[in-house]
C-alpha positions as CSV (number, residue, x, y, z in Angstrom):
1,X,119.1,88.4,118.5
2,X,118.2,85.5,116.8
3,X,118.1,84.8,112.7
4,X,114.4,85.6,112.8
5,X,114.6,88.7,114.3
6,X,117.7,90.0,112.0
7,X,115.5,89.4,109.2
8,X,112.6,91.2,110.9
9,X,115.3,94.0,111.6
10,X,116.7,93.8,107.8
11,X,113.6,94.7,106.7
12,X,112.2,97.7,108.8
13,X,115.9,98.8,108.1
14,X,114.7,99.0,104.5
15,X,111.8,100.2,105.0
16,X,113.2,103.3,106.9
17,X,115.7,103.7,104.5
18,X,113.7,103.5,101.1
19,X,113.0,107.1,100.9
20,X,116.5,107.8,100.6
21,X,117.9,105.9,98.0
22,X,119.3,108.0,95.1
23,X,116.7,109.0,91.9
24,X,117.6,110.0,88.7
25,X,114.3,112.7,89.8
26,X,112.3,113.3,92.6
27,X,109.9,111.0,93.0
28,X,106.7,110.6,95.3
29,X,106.9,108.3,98.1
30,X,105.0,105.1,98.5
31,X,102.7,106.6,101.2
32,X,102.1,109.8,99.2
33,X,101.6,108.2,95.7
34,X,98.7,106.0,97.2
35,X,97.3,108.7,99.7
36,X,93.1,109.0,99.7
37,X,92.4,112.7,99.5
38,X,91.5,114.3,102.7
39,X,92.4,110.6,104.7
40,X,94.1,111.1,108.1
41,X,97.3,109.2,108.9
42,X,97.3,105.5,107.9
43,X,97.5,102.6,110.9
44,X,95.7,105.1,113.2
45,X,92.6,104.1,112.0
46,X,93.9,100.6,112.0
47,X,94.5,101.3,116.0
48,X,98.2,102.1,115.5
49,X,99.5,105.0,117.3
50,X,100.8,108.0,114.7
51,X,104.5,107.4,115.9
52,X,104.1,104.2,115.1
53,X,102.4,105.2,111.9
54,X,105.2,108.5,111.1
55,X,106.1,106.6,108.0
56,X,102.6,106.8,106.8
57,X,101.6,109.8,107.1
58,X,99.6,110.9,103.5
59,X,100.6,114.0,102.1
60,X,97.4,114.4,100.5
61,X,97.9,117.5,98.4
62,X,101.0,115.7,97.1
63,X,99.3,112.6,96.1
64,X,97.4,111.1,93.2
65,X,94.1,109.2,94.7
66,X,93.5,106.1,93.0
67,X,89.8,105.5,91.8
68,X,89.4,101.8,92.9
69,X,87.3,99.6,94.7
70,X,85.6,100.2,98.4
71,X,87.6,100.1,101.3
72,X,86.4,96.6,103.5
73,X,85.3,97.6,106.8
74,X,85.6,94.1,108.0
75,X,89.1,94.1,106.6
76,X,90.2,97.4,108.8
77,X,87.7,96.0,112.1
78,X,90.7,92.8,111.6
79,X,93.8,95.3,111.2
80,X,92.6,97.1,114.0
81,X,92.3,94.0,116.4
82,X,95.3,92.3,115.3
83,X,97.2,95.8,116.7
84,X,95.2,96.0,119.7
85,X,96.2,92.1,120.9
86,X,99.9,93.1,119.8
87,X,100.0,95.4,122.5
88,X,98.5,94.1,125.1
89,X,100.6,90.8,124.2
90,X,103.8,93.3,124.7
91,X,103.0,94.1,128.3
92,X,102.4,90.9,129.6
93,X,106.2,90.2,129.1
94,X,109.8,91.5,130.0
95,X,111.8,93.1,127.6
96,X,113.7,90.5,125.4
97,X,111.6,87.6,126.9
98,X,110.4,84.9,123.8
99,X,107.2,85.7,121.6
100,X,104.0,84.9,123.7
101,X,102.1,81.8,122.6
102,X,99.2,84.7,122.5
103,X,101.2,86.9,120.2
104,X,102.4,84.3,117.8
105,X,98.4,82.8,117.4
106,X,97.9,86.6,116.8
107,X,99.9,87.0,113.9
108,X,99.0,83.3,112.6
109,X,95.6,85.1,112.6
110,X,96.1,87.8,111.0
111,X,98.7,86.1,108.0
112,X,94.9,84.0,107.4
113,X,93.2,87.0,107.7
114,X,96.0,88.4,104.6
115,X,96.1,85.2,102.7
116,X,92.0,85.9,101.8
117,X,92.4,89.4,101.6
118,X,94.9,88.7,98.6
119,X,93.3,86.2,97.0
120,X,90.3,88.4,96.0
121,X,91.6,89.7,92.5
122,X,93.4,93.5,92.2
123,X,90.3,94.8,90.3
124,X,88.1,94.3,93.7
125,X,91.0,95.2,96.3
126,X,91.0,99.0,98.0
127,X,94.3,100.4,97.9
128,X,94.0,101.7,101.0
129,X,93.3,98.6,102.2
130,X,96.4,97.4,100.9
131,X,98.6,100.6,103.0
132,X,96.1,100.4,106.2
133,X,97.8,96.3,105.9
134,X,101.0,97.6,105.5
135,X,101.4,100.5,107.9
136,X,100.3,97.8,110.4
137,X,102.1,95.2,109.9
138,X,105.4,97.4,109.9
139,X,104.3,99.5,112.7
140,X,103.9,95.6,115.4
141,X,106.7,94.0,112.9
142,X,108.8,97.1,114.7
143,X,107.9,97.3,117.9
144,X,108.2,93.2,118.5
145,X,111.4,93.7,117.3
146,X,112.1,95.4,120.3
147,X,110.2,93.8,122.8
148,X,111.0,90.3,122.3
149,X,114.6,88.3,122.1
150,X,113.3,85.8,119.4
151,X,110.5,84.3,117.0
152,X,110.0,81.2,115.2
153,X,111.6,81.5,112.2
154,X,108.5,80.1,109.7
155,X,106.1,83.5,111.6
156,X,109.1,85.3,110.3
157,X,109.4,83.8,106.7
158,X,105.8,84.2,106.4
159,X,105.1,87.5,108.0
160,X,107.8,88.6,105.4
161,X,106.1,86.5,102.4
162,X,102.9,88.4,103.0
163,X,104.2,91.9,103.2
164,X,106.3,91.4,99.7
165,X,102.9,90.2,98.7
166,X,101.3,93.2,100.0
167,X,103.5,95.1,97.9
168,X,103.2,93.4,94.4
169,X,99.6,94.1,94.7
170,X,99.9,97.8,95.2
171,X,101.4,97.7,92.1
172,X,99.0,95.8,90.6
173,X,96.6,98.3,91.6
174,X,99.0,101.2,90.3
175,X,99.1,99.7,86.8
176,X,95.5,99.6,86.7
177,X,95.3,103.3,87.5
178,X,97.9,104.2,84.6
179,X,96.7,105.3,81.3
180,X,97.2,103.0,78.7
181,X,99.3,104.9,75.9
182,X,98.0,104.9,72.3
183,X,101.6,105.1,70.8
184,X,103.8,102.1,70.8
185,X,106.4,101.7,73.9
186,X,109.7,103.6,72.3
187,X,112.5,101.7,74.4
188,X,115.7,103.3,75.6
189,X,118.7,101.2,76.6
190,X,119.2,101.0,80.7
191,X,123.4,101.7,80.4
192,X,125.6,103.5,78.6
193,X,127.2,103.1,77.0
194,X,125.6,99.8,75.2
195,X,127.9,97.2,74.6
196,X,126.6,94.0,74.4
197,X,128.4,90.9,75.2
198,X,125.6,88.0,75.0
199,X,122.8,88.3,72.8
200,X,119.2,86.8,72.7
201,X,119.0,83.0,72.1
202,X,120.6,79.6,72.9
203,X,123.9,79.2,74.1
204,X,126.0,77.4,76.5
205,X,125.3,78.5,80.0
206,X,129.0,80.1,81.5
207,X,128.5,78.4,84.8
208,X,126.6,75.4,84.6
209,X,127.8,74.5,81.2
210,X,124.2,73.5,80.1
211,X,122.7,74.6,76.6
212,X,119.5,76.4,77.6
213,X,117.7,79.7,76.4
214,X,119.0,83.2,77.0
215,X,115.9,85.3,77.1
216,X,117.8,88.5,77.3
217,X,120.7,90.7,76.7
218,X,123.8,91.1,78.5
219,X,125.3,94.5,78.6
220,X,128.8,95.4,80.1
221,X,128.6,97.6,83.1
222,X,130.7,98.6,85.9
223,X,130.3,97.5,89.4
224,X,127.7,100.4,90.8
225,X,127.1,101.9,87.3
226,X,123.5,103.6,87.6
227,X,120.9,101.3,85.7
228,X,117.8,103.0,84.8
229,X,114.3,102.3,83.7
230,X,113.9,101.6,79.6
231,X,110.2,103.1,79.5
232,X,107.6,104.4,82.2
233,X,105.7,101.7,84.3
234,X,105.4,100.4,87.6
235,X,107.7,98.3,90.0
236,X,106.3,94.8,90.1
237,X,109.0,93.2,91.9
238,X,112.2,95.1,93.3
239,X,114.6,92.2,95.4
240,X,116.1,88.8,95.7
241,X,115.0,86.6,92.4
242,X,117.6,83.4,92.8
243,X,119.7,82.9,89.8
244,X,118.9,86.4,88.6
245,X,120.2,87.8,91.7
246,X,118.8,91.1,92.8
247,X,116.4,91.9,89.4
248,X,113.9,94.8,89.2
249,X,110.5,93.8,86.7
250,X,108.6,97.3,85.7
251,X,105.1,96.4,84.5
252,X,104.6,98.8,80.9
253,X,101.7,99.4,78.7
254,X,99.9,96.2,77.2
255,X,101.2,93.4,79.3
256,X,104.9,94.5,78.6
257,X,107.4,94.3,81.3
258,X,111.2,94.8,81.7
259,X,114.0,92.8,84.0
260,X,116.9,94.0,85.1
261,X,118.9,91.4,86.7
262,X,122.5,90.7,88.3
263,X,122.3,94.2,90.0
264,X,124.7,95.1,93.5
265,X,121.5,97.5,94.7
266,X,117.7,97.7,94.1
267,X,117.0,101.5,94.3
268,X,113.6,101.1,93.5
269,X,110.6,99.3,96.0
270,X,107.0,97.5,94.2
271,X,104.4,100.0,93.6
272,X,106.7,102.9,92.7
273,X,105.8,104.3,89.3
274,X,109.0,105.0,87.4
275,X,109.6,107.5,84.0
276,X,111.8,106.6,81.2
277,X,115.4,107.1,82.7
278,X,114.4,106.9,86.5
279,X,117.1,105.0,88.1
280,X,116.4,101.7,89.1
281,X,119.3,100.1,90.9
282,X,123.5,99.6,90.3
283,X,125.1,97.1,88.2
284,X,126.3,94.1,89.8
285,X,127.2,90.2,89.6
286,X,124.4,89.0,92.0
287,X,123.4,86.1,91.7
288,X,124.7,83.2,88.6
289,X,126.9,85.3,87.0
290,X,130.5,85.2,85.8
291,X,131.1,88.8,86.4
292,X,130.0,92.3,86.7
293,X,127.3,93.0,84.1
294,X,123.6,93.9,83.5
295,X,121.5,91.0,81.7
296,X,118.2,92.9,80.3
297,X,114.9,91.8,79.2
298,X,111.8,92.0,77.5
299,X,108.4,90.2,77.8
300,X,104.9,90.3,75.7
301,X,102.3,88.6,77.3
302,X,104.4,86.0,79.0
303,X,107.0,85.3,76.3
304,X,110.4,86.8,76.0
305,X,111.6,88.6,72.9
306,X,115.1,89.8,71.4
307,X,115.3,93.3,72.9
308,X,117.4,94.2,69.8
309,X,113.9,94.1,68.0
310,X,112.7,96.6,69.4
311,X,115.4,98.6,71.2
312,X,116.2,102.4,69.1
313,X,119.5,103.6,69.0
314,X,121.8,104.4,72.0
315,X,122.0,108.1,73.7
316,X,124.5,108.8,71.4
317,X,122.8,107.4,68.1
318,X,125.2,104.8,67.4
319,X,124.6,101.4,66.8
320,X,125.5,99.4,70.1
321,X,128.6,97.5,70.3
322,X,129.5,93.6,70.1
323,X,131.7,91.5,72.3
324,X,132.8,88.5,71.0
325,X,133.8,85.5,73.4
326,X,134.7,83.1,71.1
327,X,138.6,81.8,71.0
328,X,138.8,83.0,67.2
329,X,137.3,86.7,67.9
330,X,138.2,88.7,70.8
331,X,137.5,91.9,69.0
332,X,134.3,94.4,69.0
333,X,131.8,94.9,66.2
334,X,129.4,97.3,65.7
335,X,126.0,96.5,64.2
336,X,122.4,95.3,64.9
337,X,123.3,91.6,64.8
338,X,126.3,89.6,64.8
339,X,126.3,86.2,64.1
340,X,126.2,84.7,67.2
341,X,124.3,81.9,69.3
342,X,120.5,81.0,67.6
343,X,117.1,82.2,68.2
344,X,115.3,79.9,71.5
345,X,114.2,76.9,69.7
């Protein structure tokens, strides 16, 4: 199987296996949380077959409908289309024969047919729009993977790009939906215990050796310790994020949001609306880092701020704990500040 199709095969794995990823609490799935009362199976409107749908089926009486825009009949007459060509693609073919010319100008199509779908703004999207897409896509994305021996690998990147895509705007969509809180967000710290061992400010990066901006905290952490969410909101983005390694972002109240970065597993997907304490993934050294840690952020409206402005104390009600790194101190200290690094410039 070629590159292409291990990708392909990576994610429906992951898509199978979401559900069953540990939770600090029970939490609804992604299907149920953006359920339309009383709807029937999603894909099968879209033409997709309910096995092929089985992982979204709506548990309506489970699920909290979200009031949004109209659902675009055009958009589902497209879905349904795209499906229907899939097939018929599939049994003109042998089993692990090449992708079709026919199949591969079919999903072209439909990526078109996604790009100006996503480029109308969240406010005017239907979510179930946005899971009819979805079911779809992973319903052919599946059953190509076991019908043909390979792809080009740029259908593959981009099939991929779209359903991520797909997926930050559901939770676009979710945040919309949430009630804004009168009361300021109260913080709590994502490990425990806290110990902090860079804080918020310029310093000397540890790998590349450049002075740049640390627009977070590190906190020490054990390789799989549980990290969990530092106030309720929704999963924006739950994966790969290059230097950052795997990083979790949680959309809060009043254009606040939350990264989590460096972590060995994302236990969380985009869209999922997570509670104060709700585990969010397992410490880790993904990505640029020097060792095993959690490096934790806060943003306002686009900037980063010290966390340590607005963090309260830890579980335990102590003041969290300083690691020096300096050749002169190799000792803790306790307190809201040492005097380390400077403020970004």
């Amino acid at each position: 199987m070629g590159g292409a199709l291990r990708r392909l095969a990576a994610l429906l794995l992951l898509v199978l296996s979401a559900c069953a990823a540990p939770r600090a609490r029970q939490k609804m799935s992604f299907a149920e949380l953006y359920a339309e009362p009383g709807s029937p199976p999603a894909g099968v409107e879209a033409g997709v077959s309910r096995d092929e749908a089985g992982r979204g089926q709506f548990l309506a009486k489970k699920a909290e409908p979200l009031m949004d825009a109209p659902a675009s009949m055009e958009f589902r007459a497209a879905l349904a289309e795209f499906a229907t060509l899939a097939r018929a693609a599939r049994t003109q073919v042998k089993q692990g024969s090449a992708m079709p010319r026919a199949q591969v100008d079919n999903w072209r199509q439909m990526n078109a047919t996604l790009d100006a779908f996503l480029r109308q703004s969240a406010r005017k999207t239907s979510s179930l729009d946005v899971v009819r897409a979805r079911v779809t896509l992973e319903a052919e994305l599946e059953q190509d993977a076991r019908t043909y021996g390979d792809i080009p690998s740029d259908l593959a990147d981009a099939v991929l790009a779209r359903m991520e895509l797909l997926a930050v705007r559901m939770a676009e969509l979710r945040h919309l939906q949430l009630k804004p809180s009168k009361k300021p967000i109260q913080f709590a710290w994502p490990v425990d215990p806290v110990v902090i061992t860079s804080v918020f400010g310029v310093r000397v990066h540890p790998i590349t050796g450049e002075e740049k901006d640390h627009q977070g905290l590190d906190l020490a952490a054990k390789r799989g310790q549980l990290v969990s969410a530092a106030a309720r909101g929704v999963v924006v983005r739950a994966g790969w994020n290059g230097g950052h390694g795997n990083q979790v972002v949680i959309q809060h109240d009043g254009d606040v949001t939350t990264r989590y970065s460096h972590l060995s597993r994302v236990l969380v997907t985009p869209g999922e609306v997570v509670e104060q304490g709700d585990v969010v993934g397992a410490a880790g050294k993904t990505g640029l880092a020097t060792g095993v840690h959690l490096h934790f952020e806060i943003w306002h409206g686009g900037e980063p701020s010290d966390p340590l402005d607005e963090m309260g104390p830890t579980d335990s009600g102590e003041e969290p704990a300083f690691v020096q790194h300096e050749q002169h101190d190799t000792g803790m200290r306790k307190g809201r500040r040492p005097m380390l690094g400077r403020r970004p410039r």
